[in-house]
mmJSON file of the N, C-alpha and C atoms, coordinates in Angstrom:
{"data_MODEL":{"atom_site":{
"group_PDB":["ATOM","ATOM","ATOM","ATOM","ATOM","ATOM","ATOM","ATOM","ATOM","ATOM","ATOM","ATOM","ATOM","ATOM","ATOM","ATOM","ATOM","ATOM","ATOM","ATOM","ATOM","ATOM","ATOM","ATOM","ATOM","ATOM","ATOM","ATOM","ATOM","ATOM","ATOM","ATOM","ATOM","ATOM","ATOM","ATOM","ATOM","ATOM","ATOM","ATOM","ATOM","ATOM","ATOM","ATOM","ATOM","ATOM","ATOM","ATOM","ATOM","ATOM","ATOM","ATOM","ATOM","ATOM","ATOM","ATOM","ATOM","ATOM","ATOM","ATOM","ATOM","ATOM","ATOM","ATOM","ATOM","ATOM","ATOM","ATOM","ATOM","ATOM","ATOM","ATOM","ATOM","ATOM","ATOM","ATOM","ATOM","ATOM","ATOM","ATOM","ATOM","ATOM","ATOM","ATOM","ATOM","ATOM","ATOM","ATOM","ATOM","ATOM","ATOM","ATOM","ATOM","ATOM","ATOM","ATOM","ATOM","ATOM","ATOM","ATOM","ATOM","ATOM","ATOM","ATOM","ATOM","ATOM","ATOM","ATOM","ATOM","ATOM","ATOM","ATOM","ATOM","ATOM","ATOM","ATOM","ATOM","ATOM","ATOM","ATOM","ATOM","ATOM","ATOM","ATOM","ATOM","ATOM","ATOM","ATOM","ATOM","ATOM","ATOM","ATOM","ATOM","ATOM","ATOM","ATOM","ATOM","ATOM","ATOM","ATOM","ATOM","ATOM","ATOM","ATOM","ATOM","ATOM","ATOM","ATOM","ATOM","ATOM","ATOM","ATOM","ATOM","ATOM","ATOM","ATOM","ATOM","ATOM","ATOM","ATOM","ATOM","ATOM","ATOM","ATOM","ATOM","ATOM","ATOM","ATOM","ATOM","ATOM","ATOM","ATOM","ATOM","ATOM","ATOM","ATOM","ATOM","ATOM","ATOM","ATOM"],
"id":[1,2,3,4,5,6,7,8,9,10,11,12,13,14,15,16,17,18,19,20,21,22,23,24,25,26,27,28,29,30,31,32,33,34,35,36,37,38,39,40,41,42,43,44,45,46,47,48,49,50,51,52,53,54,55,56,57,58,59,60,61,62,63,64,65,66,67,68,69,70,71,72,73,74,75,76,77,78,79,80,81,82,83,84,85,86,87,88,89,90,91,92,93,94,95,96,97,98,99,100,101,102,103,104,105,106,107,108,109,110,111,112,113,114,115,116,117,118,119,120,121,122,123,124,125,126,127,128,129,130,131,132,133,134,135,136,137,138,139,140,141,142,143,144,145,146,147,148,149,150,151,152,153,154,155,156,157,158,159,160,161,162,163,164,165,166,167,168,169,170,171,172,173,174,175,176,177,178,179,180],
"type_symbol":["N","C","C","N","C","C","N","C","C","N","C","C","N","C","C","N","C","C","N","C","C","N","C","C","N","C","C","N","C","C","N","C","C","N","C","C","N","C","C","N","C","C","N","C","C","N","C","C","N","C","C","N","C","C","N","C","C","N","C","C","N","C","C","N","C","C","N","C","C","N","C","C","N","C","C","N","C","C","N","C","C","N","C","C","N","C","C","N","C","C","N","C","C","N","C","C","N","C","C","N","C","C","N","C","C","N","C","C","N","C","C","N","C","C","N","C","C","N","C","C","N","C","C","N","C","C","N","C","C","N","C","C","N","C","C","N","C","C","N","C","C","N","C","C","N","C","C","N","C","C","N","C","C","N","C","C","N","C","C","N","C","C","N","C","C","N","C","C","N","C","C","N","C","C","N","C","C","N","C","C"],
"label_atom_id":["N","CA","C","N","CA","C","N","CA","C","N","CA","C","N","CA","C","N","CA","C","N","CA","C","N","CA","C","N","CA","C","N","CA","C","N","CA","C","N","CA","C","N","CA","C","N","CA","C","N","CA","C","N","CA","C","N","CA","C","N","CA","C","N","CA","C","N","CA","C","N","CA","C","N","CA","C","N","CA","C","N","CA","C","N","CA","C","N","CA","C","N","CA","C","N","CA","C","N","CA","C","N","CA","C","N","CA","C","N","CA","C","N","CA","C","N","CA","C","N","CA","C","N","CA","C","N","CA","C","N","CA","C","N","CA","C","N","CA","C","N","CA","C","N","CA","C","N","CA","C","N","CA","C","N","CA","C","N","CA","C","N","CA","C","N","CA","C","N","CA","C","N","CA","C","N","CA","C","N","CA","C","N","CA","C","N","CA","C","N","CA","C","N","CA","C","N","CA","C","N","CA","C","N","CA","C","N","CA","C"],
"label_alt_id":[null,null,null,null,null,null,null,null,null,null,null,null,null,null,null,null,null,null,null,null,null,null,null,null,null,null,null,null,null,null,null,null,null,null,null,null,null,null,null,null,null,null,null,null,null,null,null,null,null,null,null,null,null,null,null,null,null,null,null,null,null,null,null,null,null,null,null,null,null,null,null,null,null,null,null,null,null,null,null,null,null,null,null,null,null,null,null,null,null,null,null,null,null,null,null,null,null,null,null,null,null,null,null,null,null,null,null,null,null,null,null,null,null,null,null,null,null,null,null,null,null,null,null,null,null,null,null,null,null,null,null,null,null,null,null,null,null,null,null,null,null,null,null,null,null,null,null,null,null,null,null,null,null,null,null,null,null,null,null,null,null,null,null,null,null,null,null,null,null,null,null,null,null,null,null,null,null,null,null,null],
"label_comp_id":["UNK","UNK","UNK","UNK","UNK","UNK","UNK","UNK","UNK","UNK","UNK","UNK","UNK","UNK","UNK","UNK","UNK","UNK","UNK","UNK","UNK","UNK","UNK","UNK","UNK","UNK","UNK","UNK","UNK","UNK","UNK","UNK","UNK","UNK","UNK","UNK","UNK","UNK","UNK","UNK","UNK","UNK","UNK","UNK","UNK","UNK","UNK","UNK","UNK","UNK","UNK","UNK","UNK","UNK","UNK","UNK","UNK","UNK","UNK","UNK","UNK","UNK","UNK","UNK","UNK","UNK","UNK","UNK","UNK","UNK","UNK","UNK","UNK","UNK","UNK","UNK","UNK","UNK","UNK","UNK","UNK","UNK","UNK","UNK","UNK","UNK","UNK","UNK","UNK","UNK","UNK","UNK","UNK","UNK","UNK","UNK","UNK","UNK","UNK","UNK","UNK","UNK","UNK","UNK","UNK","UNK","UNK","UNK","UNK","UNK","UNK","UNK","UNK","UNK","UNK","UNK","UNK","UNK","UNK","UNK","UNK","UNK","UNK","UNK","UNK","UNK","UNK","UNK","UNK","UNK","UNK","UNK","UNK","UNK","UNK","UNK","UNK","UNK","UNK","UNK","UNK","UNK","UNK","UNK","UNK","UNK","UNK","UNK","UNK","UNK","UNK","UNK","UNK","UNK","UNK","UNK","UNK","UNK","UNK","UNK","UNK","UNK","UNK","UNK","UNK","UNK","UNK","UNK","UNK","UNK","UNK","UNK","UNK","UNK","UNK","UNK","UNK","UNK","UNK","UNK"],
"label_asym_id":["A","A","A","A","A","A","A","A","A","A","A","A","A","A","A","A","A","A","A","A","A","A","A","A","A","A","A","A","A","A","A","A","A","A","A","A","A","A","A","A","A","A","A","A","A","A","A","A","A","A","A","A","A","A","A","A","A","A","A","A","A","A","A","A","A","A","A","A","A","A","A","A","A","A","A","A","A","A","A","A","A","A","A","A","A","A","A","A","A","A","A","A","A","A","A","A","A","A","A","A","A","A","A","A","A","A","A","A","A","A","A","A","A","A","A","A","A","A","A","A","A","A","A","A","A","A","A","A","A","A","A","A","A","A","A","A","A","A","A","A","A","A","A","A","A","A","A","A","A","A","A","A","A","A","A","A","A","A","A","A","A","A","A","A","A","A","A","A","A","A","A","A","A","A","A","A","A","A","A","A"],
"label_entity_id":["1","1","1","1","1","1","1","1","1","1","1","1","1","1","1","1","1","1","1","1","1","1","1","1","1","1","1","1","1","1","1","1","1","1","1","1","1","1","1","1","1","1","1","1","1","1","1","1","1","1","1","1","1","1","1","1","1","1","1","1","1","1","1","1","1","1","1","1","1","1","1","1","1","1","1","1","1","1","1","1","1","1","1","1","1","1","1","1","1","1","1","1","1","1","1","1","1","1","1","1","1","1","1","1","1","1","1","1","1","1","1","1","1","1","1","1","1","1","1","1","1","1","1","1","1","1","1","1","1","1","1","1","1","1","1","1","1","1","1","1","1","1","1","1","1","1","1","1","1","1","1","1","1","1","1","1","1","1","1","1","1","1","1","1","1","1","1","1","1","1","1","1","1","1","1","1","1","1","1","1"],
"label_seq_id":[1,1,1,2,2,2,3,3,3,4,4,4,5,5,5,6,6,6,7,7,7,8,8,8,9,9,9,10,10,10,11,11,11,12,12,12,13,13,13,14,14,14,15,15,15,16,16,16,17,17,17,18,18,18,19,19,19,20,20,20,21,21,21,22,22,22,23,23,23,24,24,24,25,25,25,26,26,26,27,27,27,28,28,28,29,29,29,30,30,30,31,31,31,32,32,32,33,33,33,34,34,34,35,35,35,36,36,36,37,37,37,38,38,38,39,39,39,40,40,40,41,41,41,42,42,42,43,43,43,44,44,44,45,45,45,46,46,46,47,47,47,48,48,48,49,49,49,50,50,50,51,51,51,52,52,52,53,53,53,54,54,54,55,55,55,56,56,56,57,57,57,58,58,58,59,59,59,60,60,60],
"pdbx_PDB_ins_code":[null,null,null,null,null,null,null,null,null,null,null,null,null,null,null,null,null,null,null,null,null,null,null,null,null,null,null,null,null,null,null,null,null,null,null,null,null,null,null,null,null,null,null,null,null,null,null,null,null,null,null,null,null,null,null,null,null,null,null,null,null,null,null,null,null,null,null,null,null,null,null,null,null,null,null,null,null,null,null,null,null,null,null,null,null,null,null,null,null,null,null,null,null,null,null,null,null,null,null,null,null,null,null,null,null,null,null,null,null,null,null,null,null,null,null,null,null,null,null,null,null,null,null,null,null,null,null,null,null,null,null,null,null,null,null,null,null,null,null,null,null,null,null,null,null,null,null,null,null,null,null,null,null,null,null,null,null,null,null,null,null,null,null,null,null,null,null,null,null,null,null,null,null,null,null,null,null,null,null,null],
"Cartn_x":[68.966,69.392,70.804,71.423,73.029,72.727,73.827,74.141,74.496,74.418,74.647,73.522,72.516,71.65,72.105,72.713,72.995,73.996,74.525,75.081,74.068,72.89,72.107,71.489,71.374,70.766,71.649,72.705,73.615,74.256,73.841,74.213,73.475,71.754,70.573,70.642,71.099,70.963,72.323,73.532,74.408,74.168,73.442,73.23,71.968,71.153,70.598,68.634,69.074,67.386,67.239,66.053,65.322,64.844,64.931,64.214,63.882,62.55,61.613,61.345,61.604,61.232,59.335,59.13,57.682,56.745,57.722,57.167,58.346,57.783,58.517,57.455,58.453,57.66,59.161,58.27,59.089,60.097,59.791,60.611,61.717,61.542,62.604,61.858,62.785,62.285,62.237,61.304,60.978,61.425,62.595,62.613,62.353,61.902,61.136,62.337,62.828,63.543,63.014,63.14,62.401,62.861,62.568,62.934,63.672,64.277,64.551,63.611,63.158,62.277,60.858,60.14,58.933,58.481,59.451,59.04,58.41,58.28,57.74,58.758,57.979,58.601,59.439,60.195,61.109,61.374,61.731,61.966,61.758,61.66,61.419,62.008,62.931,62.886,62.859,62.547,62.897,63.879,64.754,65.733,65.667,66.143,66.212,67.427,68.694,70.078,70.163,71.016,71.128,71.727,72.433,73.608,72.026,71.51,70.544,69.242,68.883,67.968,69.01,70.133,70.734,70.725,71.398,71.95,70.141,69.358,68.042,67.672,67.671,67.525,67.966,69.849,70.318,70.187,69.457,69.15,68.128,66.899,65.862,64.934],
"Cartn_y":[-22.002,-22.684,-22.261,-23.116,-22.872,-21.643,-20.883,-20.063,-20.676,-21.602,-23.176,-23.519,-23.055,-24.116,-25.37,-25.301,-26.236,-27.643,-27.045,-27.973,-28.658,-27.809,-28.695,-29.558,-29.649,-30.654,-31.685,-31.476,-32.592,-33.168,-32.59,-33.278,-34.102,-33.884,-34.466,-35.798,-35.642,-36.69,-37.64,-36.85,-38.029,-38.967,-38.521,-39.391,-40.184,-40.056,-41.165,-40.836,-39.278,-38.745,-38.593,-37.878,-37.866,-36.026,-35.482,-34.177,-33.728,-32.954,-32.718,-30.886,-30.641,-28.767,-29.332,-28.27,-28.281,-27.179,-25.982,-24.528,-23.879,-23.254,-22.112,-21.011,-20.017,-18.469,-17.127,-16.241,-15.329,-15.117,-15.443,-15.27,-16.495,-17.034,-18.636,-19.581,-20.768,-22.095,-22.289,-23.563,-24.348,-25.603,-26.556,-27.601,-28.692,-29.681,-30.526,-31.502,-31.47,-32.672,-33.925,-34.991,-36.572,-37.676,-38.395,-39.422,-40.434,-41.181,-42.134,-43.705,-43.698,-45.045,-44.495,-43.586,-43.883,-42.552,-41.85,-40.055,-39.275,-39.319,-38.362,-37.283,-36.064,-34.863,-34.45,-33.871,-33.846,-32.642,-31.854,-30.053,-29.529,-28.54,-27.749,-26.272,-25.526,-24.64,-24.063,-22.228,-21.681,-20.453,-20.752,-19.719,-19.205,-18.012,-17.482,-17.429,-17.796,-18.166,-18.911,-17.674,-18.428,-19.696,-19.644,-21.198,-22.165,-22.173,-23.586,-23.748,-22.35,-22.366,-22.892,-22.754,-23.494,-24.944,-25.334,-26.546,-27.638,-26.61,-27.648,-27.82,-26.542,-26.578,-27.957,-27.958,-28.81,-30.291,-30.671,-32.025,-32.29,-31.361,-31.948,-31.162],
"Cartn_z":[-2.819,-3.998,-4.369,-5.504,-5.739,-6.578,-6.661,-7.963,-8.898,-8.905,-10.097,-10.845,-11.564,-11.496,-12.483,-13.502,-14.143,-13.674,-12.082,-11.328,-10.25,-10.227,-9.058,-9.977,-11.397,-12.576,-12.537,-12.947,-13.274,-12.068,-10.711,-9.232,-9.079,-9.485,-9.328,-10.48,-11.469,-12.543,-12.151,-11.586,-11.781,-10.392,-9.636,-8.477,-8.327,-9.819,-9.992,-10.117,-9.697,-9.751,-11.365,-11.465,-12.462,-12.483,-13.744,-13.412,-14.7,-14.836,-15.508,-15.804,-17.243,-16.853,-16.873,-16.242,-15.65,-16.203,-16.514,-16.955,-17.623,-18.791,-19.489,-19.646,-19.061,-19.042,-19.437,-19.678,-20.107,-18.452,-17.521,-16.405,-15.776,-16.77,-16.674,-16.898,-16.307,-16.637,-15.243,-14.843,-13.737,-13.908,-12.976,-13.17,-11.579,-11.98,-11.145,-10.744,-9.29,-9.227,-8.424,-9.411,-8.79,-8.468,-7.702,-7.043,-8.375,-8.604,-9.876,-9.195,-8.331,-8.215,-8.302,-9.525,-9.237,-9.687,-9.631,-10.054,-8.921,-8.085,-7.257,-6.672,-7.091,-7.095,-5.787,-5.43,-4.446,-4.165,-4.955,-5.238,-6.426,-6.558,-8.133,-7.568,-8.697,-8.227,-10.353,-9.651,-11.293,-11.007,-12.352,-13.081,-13.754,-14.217,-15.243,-16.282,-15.213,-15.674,-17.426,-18.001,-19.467,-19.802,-18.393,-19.045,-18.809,-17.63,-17.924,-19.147,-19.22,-20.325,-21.468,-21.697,-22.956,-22.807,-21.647,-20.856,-21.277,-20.847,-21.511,-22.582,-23.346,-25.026,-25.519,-25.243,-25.519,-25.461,-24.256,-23.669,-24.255,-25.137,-25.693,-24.939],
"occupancy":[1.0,1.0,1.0,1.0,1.0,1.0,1.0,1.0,1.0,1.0,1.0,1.0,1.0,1.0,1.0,1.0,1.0,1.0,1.0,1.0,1.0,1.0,1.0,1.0,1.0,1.0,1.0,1.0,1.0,1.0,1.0,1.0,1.0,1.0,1.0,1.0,1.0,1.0,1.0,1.0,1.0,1.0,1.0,1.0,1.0,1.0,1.0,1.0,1.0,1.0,1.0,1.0,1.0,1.0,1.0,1.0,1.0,1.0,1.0,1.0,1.0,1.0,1.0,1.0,1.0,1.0,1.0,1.0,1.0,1.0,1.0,1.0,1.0,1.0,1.0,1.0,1.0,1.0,1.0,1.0,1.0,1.0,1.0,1.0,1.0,1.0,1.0,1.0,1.0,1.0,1.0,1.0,1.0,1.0,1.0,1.0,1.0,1.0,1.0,1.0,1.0,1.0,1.0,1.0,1.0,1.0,1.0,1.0,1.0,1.0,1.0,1.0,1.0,1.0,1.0,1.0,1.0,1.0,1.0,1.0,1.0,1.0,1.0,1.0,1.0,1.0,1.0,1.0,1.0,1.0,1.0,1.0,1.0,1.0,1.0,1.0,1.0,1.0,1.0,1.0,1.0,1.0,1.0,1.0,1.0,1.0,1.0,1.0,1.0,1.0,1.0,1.0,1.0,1.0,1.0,1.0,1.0,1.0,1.0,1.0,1.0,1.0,1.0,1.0,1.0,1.0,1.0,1.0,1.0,1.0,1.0,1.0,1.0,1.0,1.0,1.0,1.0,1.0,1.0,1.0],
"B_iso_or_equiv":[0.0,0.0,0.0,0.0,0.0,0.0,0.0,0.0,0.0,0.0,0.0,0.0,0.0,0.0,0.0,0.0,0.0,0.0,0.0,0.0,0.0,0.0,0.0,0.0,0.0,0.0,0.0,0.0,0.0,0.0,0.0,0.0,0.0,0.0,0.0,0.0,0.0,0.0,0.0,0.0,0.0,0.0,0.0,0.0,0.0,0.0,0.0,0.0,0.0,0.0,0.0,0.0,0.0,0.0,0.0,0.0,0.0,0.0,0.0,0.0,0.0,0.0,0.0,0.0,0.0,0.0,0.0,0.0,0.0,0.0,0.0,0.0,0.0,0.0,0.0,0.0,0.0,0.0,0.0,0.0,0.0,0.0,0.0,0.0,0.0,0.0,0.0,0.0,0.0,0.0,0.0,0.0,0.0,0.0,0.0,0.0,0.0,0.0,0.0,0.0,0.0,0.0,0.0,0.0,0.0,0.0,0.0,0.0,0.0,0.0,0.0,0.0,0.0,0.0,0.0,0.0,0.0,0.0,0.0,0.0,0.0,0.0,0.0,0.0,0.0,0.0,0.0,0.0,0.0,0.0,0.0,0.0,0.0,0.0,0.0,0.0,0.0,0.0,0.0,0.0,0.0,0.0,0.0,0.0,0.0,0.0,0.0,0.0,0.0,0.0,0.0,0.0,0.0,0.0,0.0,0.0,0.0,0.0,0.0,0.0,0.0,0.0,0.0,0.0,0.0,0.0,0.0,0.0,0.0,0.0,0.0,0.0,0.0,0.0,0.0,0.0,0.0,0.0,0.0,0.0],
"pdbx_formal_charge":[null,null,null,null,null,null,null,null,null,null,null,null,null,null,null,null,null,null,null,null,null,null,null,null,null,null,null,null,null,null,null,null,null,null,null,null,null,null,null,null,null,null,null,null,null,null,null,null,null,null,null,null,null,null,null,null,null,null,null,null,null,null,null,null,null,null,null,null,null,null,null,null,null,null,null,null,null,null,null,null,null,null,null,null,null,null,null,null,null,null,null,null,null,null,null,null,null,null,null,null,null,null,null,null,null,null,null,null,null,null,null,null,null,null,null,null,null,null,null,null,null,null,null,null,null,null,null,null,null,null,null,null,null,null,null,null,null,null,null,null,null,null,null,null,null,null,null,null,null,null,null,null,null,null,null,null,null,null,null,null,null,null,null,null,null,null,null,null,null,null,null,null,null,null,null,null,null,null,null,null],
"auth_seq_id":[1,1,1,2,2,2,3,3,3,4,4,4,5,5,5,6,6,6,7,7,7,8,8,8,9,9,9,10,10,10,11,11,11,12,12,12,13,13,13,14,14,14,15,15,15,16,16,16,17,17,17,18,18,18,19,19,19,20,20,20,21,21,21,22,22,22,23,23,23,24,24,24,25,25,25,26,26,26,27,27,27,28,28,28,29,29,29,30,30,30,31,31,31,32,32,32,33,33,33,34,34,34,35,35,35,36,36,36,37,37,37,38,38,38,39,39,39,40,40,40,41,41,41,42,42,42,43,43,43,44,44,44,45,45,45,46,46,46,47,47,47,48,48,48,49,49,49,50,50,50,51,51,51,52,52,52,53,53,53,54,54,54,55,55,55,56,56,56,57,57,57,58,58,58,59,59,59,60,60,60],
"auth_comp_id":["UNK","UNK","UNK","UNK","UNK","UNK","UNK","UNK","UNK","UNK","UNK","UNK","UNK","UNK","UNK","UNK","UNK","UNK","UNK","UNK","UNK","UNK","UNK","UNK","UNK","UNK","UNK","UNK","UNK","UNK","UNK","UNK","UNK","UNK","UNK","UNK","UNK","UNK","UNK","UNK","UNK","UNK","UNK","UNK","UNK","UNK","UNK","UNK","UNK","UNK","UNK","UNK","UNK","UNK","UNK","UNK","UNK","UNK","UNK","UNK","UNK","UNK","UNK","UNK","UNK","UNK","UNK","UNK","UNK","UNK","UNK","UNK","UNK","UNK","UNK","UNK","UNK","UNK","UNK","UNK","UNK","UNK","UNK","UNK","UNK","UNK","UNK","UNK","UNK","UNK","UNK","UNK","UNK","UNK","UNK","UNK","UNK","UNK","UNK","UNK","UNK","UNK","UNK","UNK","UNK","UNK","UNK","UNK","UNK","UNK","UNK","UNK","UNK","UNK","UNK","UNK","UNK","UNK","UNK","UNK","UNK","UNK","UNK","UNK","UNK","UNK","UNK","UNK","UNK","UNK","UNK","UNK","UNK","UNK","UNK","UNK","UNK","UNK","UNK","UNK","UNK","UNK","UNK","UNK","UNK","UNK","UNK","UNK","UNK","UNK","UNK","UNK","UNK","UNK","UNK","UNK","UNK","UNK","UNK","UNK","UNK","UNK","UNK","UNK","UNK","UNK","UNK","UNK","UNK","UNK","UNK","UNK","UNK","UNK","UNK","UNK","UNK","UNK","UNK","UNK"],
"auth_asym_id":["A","A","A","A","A","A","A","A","A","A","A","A","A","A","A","A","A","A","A","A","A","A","A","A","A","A","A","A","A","A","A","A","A","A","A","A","A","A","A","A","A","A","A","A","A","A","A","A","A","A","A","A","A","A","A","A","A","A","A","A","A","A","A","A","A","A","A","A","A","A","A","A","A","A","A","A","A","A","A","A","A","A","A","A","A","A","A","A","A","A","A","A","A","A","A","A","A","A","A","A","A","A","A","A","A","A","A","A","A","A","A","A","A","A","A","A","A","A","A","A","A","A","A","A","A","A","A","A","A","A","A","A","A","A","A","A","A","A","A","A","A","A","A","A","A","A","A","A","A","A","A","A","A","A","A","A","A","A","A","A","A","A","A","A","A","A","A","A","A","A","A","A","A","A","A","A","A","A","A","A"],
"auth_atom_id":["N","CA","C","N","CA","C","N","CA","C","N","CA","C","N","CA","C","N","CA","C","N","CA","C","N","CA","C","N","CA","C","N","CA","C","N","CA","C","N","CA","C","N","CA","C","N","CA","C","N","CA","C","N","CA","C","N","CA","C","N","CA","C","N","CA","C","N","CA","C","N","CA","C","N","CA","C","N","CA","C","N","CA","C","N","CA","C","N","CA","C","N","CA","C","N","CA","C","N","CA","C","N","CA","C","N","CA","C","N","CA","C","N","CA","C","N","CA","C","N","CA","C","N","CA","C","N","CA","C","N","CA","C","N","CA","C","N","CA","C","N","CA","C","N","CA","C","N","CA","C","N","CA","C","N","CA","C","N","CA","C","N","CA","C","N","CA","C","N","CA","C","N","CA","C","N","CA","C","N","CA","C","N","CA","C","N","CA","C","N","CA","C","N","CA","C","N","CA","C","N","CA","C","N","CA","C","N","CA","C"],
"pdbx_PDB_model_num":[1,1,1,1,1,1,1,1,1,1,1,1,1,1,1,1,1,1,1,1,1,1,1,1,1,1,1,1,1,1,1,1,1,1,1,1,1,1,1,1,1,1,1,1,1,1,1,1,1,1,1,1,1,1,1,1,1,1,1,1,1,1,1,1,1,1,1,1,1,1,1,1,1,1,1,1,1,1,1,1,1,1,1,1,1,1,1,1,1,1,1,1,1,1,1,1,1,1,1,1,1,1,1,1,1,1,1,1,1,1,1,1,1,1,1,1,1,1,1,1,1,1,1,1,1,1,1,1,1,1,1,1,1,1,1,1,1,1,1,1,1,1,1,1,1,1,1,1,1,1,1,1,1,1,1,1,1,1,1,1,1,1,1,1,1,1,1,1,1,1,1,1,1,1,1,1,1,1,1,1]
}}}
């Protein structure tokens, strides 16, 4: 995975996927990345990185 995670989100969304947090635990977040025709899951990985736990706060 990148040392990015908030760039493998917004790589995944600007090219048209779809992605979902899946889990919050005291050891990060889990996010689900999905197909944009239909949702089926593709990768998920989890971080603990503060910029994305904000980066999601923020998005809702």
């Amino acid at each position: 995975m990148s040392d990015d995670p908030v760039g493998v989100v917004t790589r995944w969304e600007d090219a048209g996927g779809e992605w979902r947090v899946v889990a919050r635990t005291a050891a990060g977040v889990t996010v689900a990345l999905c197909r944009c025709d239909g949702g089926e899951e593709v990768d998920r990985f989890t971080s603990a990185d503060p910029a994305l736990v904000e980066f999601l706060a923020r998005r809702g």
